[in-house]
DRENDO-1510 file (C-alpha; in Angstrom, 1 decimal, always signed):
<recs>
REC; n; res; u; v; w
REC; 1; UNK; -70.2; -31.2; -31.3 .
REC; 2; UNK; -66.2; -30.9; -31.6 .
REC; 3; UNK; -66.5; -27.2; -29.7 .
REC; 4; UNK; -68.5; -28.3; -27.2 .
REC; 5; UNK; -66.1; -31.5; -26.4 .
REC; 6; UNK; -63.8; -29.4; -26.4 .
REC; 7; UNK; -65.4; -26.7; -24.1 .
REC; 8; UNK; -65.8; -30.2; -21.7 .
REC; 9; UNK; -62.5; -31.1; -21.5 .
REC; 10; UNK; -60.8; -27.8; -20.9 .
REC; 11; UNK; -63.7; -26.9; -18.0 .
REC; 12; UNK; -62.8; -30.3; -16.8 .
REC; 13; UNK; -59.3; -29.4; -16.7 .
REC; 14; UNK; -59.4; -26.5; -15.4 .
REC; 15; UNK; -61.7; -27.7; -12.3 .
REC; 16; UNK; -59.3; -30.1; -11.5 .
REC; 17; UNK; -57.0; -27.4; -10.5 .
REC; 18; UNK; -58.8; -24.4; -9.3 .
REC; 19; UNK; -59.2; -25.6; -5.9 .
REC; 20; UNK; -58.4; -27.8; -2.9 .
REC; 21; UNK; -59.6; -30.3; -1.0 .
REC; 22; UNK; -58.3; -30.6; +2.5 .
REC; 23; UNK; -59.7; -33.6; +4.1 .
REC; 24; UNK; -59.7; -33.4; +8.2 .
REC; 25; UNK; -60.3; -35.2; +11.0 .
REC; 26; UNK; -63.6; -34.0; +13.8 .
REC; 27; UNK; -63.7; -36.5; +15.8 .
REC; 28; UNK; -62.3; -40.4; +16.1 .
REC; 29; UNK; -63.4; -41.8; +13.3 .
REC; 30; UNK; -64.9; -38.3; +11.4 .
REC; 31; UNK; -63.9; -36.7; +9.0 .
REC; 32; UNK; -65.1; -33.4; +7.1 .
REC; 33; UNK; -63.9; -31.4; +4.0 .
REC; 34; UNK; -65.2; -28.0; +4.1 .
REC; 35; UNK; -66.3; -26.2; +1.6 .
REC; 36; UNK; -66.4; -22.1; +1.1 .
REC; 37; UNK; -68.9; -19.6; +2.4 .
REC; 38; UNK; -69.7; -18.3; -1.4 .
REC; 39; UNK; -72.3; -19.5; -4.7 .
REC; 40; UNK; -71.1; -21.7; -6.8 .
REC; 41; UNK; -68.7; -20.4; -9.5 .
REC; 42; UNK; -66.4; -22.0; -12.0 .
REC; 43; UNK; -63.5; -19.8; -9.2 .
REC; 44; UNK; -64.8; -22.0; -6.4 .
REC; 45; UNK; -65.3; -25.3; -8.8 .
REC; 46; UNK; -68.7; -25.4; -7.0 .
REC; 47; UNK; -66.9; -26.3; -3.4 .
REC; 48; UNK; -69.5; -24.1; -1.4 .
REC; 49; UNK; -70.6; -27.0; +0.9 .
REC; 50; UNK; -69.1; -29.4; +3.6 .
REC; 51; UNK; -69.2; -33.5; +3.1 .
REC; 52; UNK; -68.5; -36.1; +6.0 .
REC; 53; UNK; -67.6; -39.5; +6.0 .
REC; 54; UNK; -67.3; -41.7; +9.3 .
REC; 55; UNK; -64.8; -44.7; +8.8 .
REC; 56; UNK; -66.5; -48.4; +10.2 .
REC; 57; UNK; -65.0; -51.8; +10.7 .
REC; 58; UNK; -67.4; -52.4; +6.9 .
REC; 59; UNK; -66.1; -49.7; +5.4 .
REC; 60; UNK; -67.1; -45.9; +4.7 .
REC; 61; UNK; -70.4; -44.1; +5.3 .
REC; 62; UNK; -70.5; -40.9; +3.7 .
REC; 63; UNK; -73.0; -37.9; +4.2 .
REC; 64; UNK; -73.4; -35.9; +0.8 .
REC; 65; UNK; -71.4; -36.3; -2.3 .
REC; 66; UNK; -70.4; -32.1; -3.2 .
REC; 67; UNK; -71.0; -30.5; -6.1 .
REC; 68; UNK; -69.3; -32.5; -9.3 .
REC; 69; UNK; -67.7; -35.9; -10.1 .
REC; 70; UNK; -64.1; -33.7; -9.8 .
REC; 71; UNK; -65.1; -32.5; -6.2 .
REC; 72; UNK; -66.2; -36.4; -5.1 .
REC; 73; UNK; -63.1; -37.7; -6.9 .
REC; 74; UNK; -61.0; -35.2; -4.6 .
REC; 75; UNK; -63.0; -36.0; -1.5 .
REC; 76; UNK; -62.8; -40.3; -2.1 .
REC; 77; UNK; -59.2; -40.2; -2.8 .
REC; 78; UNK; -58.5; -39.0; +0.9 .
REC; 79; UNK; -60.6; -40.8; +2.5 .
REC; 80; UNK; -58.8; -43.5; +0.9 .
REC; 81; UNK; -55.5; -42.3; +2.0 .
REC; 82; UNK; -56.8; -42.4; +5.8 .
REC; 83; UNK; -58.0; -46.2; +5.3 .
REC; 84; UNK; -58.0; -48.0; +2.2 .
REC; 85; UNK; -61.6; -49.1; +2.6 .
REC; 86; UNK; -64.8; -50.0; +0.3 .
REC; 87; UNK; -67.4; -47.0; +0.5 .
REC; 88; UNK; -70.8; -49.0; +2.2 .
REC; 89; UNK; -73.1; -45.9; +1.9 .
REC; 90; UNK; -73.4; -42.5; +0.2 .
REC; 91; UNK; -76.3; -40.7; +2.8 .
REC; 92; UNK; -77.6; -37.2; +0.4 .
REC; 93; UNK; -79.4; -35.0; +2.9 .
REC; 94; UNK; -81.5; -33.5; +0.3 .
REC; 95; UNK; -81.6; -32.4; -3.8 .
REC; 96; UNK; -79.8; -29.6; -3.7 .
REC; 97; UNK; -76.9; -29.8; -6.3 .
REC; 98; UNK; -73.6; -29.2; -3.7 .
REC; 99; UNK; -74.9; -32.3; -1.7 .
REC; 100; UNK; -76.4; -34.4; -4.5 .
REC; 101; UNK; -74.6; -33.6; -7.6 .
REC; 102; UNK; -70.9; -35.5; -6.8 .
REC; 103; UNK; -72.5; -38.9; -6.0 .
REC; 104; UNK; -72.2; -40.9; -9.0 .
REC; 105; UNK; -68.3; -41.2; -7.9 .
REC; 106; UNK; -69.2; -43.3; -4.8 .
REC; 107; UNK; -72.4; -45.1; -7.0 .
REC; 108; UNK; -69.1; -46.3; -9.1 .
REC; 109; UNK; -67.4; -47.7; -6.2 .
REC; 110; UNK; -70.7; -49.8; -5.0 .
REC; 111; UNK; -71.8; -47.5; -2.6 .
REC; 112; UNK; -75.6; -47.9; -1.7 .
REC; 113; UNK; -76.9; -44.8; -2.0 .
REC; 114; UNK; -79.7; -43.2; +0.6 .
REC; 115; UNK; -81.9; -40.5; +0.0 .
REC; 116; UNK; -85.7; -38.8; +0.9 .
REC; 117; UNK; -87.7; -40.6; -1.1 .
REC; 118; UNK; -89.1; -37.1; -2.7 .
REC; 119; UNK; -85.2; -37.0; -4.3 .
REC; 120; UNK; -86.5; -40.1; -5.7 .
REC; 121; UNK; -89.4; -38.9; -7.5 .
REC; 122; UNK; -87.8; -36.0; -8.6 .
REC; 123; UNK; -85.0; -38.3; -10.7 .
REC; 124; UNK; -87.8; -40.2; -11.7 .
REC; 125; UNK; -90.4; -37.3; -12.9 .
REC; 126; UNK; -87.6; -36.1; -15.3 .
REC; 127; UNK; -87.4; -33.1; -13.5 .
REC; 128; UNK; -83.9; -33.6; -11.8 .
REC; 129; UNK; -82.5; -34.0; -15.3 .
REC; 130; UNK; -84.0; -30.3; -16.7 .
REC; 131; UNK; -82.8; -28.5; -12.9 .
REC; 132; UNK; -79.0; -30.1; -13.4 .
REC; 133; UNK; -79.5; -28.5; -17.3 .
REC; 134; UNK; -81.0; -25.1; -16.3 .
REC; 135; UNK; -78.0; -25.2; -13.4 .
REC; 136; UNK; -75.3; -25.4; -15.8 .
REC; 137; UNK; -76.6; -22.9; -18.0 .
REC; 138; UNK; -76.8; -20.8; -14.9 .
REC; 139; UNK; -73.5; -21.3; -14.1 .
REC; 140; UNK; -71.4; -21.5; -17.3 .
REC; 141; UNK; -70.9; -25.0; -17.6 .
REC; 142; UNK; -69.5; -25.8; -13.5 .
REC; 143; UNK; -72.3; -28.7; -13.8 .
REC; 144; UNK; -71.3; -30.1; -17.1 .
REC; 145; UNK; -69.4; -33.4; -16.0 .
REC; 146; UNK; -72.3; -34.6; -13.4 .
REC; 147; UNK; -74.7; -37.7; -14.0 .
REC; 148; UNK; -77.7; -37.9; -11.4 .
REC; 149; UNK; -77.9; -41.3; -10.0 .
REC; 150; UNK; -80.8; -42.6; -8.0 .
REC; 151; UNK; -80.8; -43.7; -4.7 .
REC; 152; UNK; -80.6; -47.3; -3.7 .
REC; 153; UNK; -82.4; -46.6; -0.2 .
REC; 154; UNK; -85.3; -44.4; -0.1 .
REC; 155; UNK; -86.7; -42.9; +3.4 .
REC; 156; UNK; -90.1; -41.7; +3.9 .
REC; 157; UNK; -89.9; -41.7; +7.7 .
REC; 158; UNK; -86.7; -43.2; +9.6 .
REC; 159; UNK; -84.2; -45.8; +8.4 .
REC; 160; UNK; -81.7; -47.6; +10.4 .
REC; 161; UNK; -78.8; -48.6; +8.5 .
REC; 162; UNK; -76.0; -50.7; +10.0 .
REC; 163; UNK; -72.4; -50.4; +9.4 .
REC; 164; UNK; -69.8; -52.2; +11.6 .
REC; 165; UNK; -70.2; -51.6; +15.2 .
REC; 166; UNK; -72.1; -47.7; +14.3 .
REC; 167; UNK; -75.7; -47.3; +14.2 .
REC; 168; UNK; -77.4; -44.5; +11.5 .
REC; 169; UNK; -80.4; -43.5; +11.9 .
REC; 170; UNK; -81.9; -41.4; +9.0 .
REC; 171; UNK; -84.6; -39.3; +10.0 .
REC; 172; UNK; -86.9; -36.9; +7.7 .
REC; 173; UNK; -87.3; -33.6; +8.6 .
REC; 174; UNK; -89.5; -32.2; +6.1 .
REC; 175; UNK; -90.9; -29.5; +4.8 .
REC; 176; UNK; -87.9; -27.2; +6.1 .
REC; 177; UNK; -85.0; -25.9; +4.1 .
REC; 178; UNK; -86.1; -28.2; +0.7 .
REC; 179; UNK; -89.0; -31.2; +1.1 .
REC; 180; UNK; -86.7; -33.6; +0.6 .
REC; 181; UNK; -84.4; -33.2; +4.0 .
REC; 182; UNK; -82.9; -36.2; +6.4 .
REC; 183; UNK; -80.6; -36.1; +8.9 .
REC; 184; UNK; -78.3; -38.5; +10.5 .
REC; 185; UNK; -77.9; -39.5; +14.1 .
REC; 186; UNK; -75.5; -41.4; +15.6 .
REC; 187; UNK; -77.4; -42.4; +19.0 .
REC; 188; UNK; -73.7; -44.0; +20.2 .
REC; 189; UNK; -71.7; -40.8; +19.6 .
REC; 190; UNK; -74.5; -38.3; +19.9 .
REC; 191; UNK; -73.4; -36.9; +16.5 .
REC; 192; UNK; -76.2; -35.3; +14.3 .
REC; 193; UNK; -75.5; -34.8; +10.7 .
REC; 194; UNK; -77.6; -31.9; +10.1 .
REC; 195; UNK; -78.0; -31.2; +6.3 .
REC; 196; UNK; -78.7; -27.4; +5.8 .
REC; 197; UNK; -80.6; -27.2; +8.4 .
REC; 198; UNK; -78.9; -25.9; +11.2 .
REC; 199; UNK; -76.2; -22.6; +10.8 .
REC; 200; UNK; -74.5; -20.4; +13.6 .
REC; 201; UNK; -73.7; -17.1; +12.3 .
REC; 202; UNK; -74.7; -18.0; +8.8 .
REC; 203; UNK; -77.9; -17.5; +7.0 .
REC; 204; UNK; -79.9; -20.2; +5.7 .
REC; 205; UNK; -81.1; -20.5; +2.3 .
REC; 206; UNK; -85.0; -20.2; +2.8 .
REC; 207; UNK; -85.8; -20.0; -1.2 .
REC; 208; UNK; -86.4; -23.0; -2.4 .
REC; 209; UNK; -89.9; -23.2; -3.8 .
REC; 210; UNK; -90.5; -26.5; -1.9 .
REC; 211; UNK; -88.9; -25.0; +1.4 .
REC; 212; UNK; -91.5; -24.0; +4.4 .
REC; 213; UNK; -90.2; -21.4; +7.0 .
REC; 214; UNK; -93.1; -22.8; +9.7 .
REC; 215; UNK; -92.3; -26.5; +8.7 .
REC; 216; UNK; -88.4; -25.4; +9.5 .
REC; 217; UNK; -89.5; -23.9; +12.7 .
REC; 218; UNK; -91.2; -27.2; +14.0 .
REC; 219; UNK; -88.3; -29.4; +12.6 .
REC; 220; UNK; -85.7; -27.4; +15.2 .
REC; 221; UNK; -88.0; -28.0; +17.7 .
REC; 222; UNK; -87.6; -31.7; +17.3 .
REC; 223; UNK; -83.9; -31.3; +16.8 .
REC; 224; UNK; -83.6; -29.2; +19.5 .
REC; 225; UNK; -85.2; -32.4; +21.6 .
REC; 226; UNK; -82.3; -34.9; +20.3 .
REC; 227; UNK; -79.8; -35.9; +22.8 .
REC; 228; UNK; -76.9; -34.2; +20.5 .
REC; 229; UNK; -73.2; -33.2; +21.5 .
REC; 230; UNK; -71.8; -32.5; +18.2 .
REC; 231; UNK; -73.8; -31.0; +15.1 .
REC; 232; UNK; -72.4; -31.4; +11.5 .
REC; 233; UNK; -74.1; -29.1; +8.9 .
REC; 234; UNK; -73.7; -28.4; +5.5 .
REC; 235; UNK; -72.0; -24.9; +5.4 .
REC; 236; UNK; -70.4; -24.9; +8.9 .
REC; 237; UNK; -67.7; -25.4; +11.0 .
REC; 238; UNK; -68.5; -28.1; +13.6 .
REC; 239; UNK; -71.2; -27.0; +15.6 .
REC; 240; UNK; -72.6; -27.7; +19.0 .
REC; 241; UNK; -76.6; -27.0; +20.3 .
REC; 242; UNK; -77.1; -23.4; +20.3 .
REC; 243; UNK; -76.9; -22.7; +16.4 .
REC; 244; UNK; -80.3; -24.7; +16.9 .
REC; 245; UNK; -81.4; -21.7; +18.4 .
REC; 246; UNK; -79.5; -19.1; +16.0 .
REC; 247; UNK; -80.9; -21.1; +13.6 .
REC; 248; UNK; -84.3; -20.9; +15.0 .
REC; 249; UNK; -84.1; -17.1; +15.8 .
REC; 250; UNK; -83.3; -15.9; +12.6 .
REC; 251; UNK; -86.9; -17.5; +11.1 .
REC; 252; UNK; -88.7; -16.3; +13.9 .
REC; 253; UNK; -87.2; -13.0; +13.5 .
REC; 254; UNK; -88.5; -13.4; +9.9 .
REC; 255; UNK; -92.2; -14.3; +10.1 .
REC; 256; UNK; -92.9; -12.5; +13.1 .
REC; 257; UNK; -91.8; -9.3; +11.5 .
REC; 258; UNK; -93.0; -10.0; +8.3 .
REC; 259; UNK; -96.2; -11.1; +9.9 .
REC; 260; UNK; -96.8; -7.7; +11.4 .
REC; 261; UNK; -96.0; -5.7; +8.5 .
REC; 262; UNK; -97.8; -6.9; +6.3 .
REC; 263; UNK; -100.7; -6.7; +9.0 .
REC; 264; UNK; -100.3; -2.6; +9.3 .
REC; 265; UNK; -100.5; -3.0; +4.9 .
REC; 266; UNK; -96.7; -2.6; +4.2 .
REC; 267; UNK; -95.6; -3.7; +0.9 .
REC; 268; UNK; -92.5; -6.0; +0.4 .
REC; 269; UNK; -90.2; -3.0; -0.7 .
REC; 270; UNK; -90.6; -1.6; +2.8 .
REC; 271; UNK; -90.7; -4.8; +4.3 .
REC; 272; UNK; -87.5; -5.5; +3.2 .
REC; 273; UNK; -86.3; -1.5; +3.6 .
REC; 274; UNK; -87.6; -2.1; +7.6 .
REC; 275; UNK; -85.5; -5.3; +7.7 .
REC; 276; UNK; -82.5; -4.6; +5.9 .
REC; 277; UNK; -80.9; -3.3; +9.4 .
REC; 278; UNK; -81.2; -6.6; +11.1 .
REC; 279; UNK; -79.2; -8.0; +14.3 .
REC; 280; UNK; -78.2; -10.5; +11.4 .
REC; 281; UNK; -76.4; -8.1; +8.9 .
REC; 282; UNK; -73.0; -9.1; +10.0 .
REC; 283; UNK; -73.2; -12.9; +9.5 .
REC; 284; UNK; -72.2; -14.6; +6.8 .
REC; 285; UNK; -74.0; -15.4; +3.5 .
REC; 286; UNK; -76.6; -12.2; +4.7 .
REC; 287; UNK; -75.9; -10.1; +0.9 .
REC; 288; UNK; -76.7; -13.1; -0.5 .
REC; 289; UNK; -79.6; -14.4; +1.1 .
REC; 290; UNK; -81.4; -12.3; +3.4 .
REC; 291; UNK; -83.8; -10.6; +0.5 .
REC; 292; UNK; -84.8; -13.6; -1.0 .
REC; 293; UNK; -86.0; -15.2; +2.3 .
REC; 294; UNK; -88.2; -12.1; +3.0 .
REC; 295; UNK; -89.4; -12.6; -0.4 .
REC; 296; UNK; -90.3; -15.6; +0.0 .
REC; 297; UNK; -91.6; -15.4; +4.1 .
REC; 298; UNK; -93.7; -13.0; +2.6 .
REC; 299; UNK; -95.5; -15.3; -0.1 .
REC; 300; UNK; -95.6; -18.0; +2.5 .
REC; 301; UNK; -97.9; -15.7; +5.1 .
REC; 302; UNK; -99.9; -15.2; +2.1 .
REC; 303; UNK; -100.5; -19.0; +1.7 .
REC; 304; UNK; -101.0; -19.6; +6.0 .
REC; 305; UNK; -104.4; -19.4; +7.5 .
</recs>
């Protein structure tokens, strides 16, 4: 037990130094930290995602939390030195640990938090508790100082929250990149705050085993709809509407492919071999991603009628 407090403390320690946070300004009344195009490492401290947080005349709203209690610490204490302001709401765009795992530092400064209402379930099932445990094994102990907190606000469809003179409206968008996605529009700016599900020159993560490639496909289509100027996603730098369709055209390019491969009997060694010479090779994140979405494209088409 002495070791392992130990262990705590010096990992602690050390992610309070290994990186920084730079907190910056998008547009009046934005702000975004950004974090790198990597996986999570005890290098990186786990700051492989973005977080946003629009000032109100009520306080802050902020759109996911990052990856640990040191990262959210980081993130709250700028925010503070823009305006010294209580936090009203913590928005997690879905479970994944670089947006989720941080927000117990914004639960601690009475932040209501809001969240898909499968995020819910999965805290409650238990199950939350044994991913965050598998994680940190994963990942040498980057995960060791986070508590999972539950959300306050849970959204099965659309939620309006007030704050000030700004409207958010939280929309599900599920199944896509996870089954627990929202977004969050700002009808007044004509801001979208997109989650992970819309890149430019980045490839998504397709492989979470509750993700859908053809449920992703529709859910762009509805974006794509929106009256939107500005996109803010997870892994991006700001974005504007055509990394809807970059977005769009990379899991097209996917099932259609993978769709008539497997249709002339091609296993998924060659389908990946056929694919691994794609327009997409250059973009970011491809190493580490691309496979694993054909992989699991390819079990989806299975599944499909």
């Amino acid at each position: 037990m002495v070791v392992r407090a130990l262990f705590t403390l010096l990992m602690a320690v050390f992610l309070a130094f290994s990186y920084e946070i730079k907190l910056r300004k998008v547009d009046k009344d934005i702000y975004m930290v950004r974090g790198e195009d990597a996986l999570p490492s005890l290098k990186n401290g786990g700051f492989i995602s973005n977080a946003f947080a629009v000032y109100t005349e009520e306080g802050w709203v902020v759109i996911d939390t990052l990856s640990t209690p040191e990262l959210s610490e980081k993130f709250l204490k700028e925010l503070l030195k823009v305006k010294k302001a209580p936090v009203k709401y913590t928005i997690i765009t879905h479970y994944h640990p670089d947006h989720w795992y941080g927000a117990k530092t914004f639960k601690d400064a009475k932040a209501k938090m809001v969240a898909h209402k499968k995020l819910k379930e999965l805290y409650d099932s238990g199950e939350a508790k044994a991913i965050l445990e598998e994680a940190n094994r994963s990942f040498n102990g980057l995960y060791d100082s986070v508590v999972l907190v539950p959300p306050d606000i849970v959204v099965e469809d659309k939620v309006r929250l007030k704050a000030g003179s700004r409207t958010f409206d939280i929309i599900s968008m599920t199944p896509a990149h996870t089954n627990s996605d929202i977004v969050v529009y700002m009808p007044d700016r004509k801001v979208l705050f997109a989650g992970d599900l819309v890149y430019y020159k980045r490839i998504p993560f397709m492989g979470d085993r509750n993700a859908s490639s053809k449920g992703w496909e529709e859910v762009l289509r509805r974006i794509k709809s929106m009256d939107i100027k500005l996109i803010l996603g997870g892994h991006n730098e700001p974005m504007d509407k055509k990394a809807i369709d970059y977005t769009l055209g990379y899991i097209t390019y996917l099932r259609e492919n993978i769709r008539m491969m497997k249709q002339e009997g091609k296993f998924i060694d060659e389908i990946k071999q056929a694919l691994s010479d794609s327009p997409y090779k250059k973009d970011a994140m491809y190493q580490e991603f691309h496979n694993a979405n054909i992989f699991r494209v390819d079990m989806e088409l299975d599944l499909e009628p």
